[in-house]
N, C-alpha and C positions, 0 to 999 in steps of 0.2 A: 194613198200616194197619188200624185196628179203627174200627167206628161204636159209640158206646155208649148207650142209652137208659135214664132209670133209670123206676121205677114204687112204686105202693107209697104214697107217699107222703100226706096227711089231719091231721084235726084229732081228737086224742084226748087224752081225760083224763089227770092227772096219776096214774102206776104205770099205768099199760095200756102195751100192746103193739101193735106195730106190724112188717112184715116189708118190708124193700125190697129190689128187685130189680133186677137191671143186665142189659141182653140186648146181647151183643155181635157184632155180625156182621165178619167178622172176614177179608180177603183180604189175602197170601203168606203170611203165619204165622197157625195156628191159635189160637184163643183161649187153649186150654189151654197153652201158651207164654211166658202176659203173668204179670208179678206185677200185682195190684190190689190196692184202694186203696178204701174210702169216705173223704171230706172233707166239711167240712161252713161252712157260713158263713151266721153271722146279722149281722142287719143293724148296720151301721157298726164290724163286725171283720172282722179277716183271717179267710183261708180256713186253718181245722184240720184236723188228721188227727184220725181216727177209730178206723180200724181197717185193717190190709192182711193180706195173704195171697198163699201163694208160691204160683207155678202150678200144682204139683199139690195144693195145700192142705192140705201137710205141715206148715207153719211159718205162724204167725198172730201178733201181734201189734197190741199195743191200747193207746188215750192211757188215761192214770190216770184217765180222768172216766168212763169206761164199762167199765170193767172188773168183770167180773161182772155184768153189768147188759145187755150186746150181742153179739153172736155174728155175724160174720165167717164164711162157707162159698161155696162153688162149688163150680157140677157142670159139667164140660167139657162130657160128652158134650150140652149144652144150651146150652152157650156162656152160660153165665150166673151171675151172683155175687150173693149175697142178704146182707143186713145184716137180722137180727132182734134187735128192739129191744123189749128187758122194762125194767119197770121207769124206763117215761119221765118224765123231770123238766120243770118248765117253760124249767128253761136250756137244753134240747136241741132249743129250737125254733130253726130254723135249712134254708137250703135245703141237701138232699146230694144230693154228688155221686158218682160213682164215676168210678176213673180208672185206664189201666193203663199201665203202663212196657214198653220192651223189654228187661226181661231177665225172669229167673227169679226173683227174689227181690221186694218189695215194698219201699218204702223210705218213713220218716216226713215226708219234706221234697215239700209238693209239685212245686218244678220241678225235681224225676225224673221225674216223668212226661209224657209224651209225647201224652195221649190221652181227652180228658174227655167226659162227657154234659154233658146241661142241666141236670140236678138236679131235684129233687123237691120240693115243701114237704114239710114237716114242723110242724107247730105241735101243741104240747101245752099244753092251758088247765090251769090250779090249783083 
């Protein structure tokens, strides 16, 4: 079972940068174990993928709307996974979350996963 907390999260200008952070505490399987996941959900839409990454952070993948624009990374030895965010638009305001699965790999749908925080704001003004 994993506990996840995100952070990070504020109001900034439209092209600013912002870095969120996921801390997981993490008892029988170690964190470095889980694939994750940010998701993200604004108000009166479903929750979207974002961005995931495979447990050792070999294999990344990302939705067409933030590509080249967001960056996906975790460091085990910190139990922790970061979403840095260039280049913010005002449609990217939205609460995220992060989330991990039990396996290895990451996957774009979120009921694969097993394991969510509370999410974050995010709001980005024009």
């Amino acid at each position: 079972q994993v506990q996840l907390v995100e952070s990070g999260g504020g109001l900034v200008q439209a092209e600013g940068s912002l870095r969120l952070s996921c801390t997981a505490t993490a008892s029988g399987r170690t964190f470095g174990t889980y694939g994750m996941a940010w998701f993200r959900q604004a108000p009166g839409r479903e929750r979207e993928f974002v961005a995931g990454i495979s447990w050792r952070g070999g294999n990344t993948h990302y939705a067409d709307f933030v590509k080249g624009r967001f960056t996906i990374s975790r460091d085990n030895a910190k139990n922790t996974l970061y979403l840095q965010m260039n280049g913010l638009k005002p449609e990217d305001t939205a609460v995220y979350y992060c989330a991990a699965r039990d396996a290895y790999y990451s996957s774009s749908s979120y009921p694969d996963y097993d394991y969510w925080g509370q999410g974050t704001q995010v709001t980005v003004s024009s």
